[in-house]
N, C-alpha and C positions, 0 to 999 in steps of 0.2 A: 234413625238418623245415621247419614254415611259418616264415616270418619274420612278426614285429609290429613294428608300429609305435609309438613311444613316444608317448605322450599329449603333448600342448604346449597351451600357452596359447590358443592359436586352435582347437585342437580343443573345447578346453572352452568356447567363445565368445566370447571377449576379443579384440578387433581393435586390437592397438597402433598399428601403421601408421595406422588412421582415427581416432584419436585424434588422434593426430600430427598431420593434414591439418587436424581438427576445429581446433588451437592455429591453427594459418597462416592459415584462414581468418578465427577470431575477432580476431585483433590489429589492422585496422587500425580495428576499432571499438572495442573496448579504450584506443586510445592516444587517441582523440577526448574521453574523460574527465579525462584527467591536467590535475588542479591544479600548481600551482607546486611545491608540498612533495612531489611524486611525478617531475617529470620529471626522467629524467637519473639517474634512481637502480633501475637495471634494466631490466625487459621483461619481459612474459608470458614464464611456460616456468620462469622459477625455483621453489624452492623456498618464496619467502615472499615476499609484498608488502612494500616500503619505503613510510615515508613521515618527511618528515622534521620530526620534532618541534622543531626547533629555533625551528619558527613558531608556538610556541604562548610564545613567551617573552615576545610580546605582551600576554600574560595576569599581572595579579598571582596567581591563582590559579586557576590551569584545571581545570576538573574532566571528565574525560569521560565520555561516553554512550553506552552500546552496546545495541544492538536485533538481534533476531534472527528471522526471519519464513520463512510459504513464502505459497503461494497458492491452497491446499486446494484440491478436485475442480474449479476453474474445468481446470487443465490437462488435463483429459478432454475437456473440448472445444475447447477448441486441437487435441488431437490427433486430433480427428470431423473438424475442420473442415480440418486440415491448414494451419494458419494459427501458425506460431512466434515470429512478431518482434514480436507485443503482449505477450505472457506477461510479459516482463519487465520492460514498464514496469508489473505489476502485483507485482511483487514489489518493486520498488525503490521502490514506492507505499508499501507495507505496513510496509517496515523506516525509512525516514528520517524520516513523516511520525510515528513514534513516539518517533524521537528529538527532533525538531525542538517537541514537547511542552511539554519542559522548559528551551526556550529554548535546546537545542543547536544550533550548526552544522553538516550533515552532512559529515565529510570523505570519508571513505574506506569502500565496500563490499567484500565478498569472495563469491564464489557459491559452489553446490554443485547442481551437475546430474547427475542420476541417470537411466541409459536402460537397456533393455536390451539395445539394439544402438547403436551409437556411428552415428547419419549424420552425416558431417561438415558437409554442409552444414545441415543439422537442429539442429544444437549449435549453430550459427554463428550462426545467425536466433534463436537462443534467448539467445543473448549480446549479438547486437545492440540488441533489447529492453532489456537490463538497461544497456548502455552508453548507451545514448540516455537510457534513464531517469536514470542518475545525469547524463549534461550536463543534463537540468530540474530535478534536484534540485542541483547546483554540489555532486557529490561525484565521486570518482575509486573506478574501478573496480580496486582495485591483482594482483586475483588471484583464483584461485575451484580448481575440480575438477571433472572431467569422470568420472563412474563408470560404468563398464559393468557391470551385471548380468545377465546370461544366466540363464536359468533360474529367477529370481525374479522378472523382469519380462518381460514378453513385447517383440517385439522393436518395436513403435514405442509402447509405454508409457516414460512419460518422467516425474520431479519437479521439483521445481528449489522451492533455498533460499538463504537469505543473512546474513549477518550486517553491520552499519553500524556507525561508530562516530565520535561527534559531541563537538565540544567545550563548554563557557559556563562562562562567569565564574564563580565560586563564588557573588557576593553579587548576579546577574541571573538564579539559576535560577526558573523560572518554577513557580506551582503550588499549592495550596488553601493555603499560610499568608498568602496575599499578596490571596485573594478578599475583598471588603466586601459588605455589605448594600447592596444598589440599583446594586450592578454590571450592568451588559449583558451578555444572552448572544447574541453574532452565529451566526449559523449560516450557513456555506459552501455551497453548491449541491455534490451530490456529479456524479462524469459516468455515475451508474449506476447497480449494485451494485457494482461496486468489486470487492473479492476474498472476500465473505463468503457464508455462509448457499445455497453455490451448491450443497450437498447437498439442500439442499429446494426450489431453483429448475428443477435437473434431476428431482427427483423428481416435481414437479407438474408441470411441463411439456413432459416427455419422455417420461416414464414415465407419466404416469396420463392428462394431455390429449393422451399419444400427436402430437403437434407435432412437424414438421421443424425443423431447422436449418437449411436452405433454403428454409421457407418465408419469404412477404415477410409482414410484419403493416404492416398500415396502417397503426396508430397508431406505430410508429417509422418508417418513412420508408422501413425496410431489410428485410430478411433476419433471423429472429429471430436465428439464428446470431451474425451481427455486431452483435445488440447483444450478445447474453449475453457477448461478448467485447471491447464496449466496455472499453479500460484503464486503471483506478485513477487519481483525476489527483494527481496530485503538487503539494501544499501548501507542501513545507519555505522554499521561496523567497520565497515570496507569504509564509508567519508572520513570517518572520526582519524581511523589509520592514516588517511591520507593526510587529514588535518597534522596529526603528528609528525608527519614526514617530512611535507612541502609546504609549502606556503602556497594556503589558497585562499582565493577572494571572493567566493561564491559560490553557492551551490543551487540549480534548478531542480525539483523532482516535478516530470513529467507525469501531468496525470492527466483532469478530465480540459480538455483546452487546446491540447497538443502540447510538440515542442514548442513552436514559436512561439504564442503565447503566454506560455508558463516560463518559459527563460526571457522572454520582455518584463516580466515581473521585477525582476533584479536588475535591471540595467536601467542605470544613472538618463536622464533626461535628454543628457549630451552627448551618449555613446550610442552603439548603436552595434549589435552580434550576425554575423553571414556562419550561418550554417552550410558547409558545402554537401549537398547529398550526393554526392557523386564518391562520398567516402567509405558508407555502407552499404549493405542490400537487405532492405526488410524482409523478416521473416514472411513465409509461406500464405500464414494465415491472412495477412494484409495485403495479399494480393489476392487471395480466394473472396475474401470481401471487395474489394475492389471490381473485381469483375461479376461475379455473382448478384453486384446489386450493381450494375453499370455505376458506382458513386465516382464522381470527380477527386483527383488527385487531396486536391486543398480541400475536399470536405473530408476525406480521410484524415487528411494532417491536423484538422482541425478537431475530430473528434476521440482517432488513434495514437497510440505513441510511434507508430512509423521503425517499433526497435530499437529504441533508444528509450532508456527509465529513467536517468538521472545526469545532469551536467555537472561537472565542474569548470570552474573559470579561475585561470592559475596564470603567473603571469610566464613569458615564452621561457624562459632559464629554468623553470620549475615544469615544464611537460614531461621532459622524460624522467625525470625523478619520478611524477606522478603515474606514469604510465606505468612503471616499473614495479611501486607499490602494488597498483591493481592489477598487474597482471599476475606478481606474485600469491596475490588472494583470491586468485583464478576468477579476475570480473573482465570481459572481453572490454576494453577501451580502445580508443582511439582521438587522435586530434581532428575534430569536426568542424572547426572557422576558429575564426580572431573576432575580435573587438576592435571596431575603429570609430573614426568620428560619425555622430549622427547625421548631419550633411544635410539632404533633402529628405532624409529618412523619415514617414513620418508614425511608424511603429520603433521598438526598441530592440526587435530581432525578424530577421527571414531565413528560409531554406530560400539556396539554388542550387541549378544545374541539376542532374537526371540524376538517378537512384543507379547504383551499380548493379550491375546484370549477374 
């Protein structure tokens, strides 16, 4: 009579031990996050992030904000490139500068990393990203999950997502009841594309212009590779500052949509925002897509940020103040349009005029 062996958890592909190792490795990036209202109250490996609310009693009334994001097919090439520890300051891009919107402060993230084979040091570099990312954004990393899929995912296919969660005052939320007629719209220099529209960045420039990852392109300085993997820059500290400076009535963070339609988001039914593009000059890369895949102007803008990551909407007496803030925190800005009446308008924002050469 043969003998068999009983199936286990490691025959079906699930490596607990390198899990295990994956936790040891990621902590002492993890604990370089921790705000006040998190030290001292646990450690990676529990069951559930702490934080301690009793710091929001600061607030007459706190209302909190929660954002929830990944960082779509950019991580297909992180995983060409074999390059793990940007990825994450693109996802802690994604989630805080959504909250930081509405005039929250980001405290606390939690992640969700999804592989099919667990490398530990591969998870490690994937969490160090995200832990560095929350010390730029002044948030704490309190917890996350590390998931092994076998046989759903191949073995160095990998995701990763997040959820944040921000605080503000009840009567300083930020946001279209607060926009006026002849308001300023500043527009933020983005560091890229950021985390979006990277299904049609790969598809044109991989797939059809057939383009290395190693190759260098002149006009970025680099490796295309490392720009496509240039990481999301994080806004939430640079807004907040601004918040404390000037008086602002809105903030847009450009992501999968474009400008236009992600700053129509905030704008009052009545009002109506002209973006002049005639004020900046898109980065490199968004013109190499642009030509590389013949795509039209408006499907860029539509799917690109065009160089621009984040709006604010301040009213005209408060631009240079605003300007001033962020220039001093080294964020390239500029005044990009006004706010006027909605009119015949029958969207809540447009670019015009040609792209500066």
């Amino acid at each position: 009579m043969s003998e068999t062996t009983g199936a286990s958890y490691a025959s079906a592909g699930v490596d607990i031990e390198a899990g295990d190792r994956a936790v040891e490795l990621m902590k002492e990036w993890v604990k370089k996050t921790q705000r006040p209202e998190v030290a001292g109250l646990g450690g990676l490996g529990g069951f559930a992030g702490l934080f301690d609310a009793s710091a929001l009693k600061r607030f007459d009334r706190p209302l909190l904000a929660s954002a929830t994001d990944g960082v779509g097919t950019k991580v297909d090439l992180a995983r060409k490139l074999g390059v793990y520890d940007t990825i994450g300051h693109d996802l802690v891009g994604m989630v805080v500068d959504d909250i930081v919107v509405c005039g929250a402060e980001p405290l606390f993230m939690t992640d969700y990393i999804c592989v099919g084979k667990v490398h530990p040091e591969r998870v490690a570099a994937i969490v160090k990203g995200i832990a560095e990312g929350c010390v730029l954004a002044g948030c704490s990393l309190v917890g996350g999950e590390t998931a092994e899929h076998p046989g759903l995912l191949g073995p160095d296919d990998f995701d990763v997502a997040g959820a944040g969660t921000g605080v503000v005052e009840a009567d300083r939320v930020l946001g279209s009841d607060r926009i006026r007629k002849g308001d300023a719209v500043i527009a933020m220099a983005s560091s890229g594309l950021h985390s979006n529209g990277y299904s049609l960045v790969r598809h044109v420039l991989l797939d059809r212009a057939r383009m290395s990852l190693d190759a260098q392109v002149e006009e970025f300085g680099r490796t295309l590779g490392e720009e496509l993997l240039e990481p999301t820059k994080i806004y939430s500290l640079d807004c907040l500052a601004l918040i404390r400076t000037a008086e602002v009535h809105a903030f847009s963070h450009v992501t999968g949509g474009g400008l236009a339609a992600n700053l129509a988001r905030v704008i009052p039914d009545t009002l109506h925002a002209t973006v002049d593009r005639s004020t900046w000059t898109p980065g490199a890369v968004f013109d190499l897509v642009g030509k590389a895949g013949q795509v039209e102007r408006l499907e860029l803008e539509k799917t690109l940020n065009m160089g621009v990551g984040m709006i604010a909407v301040v009213p005209q007496e408060s631009a240079d103040v605003a300007l001033t803030v962020l220039a001093d925190r080294g964020v390239d800005a500029w005044i990009a349009g006004e706010i006027t009446d909605r009119g015949a308008h029958t969207s809540g924002a447009e670019l015009t005029g040609d792209y500066a050469k």
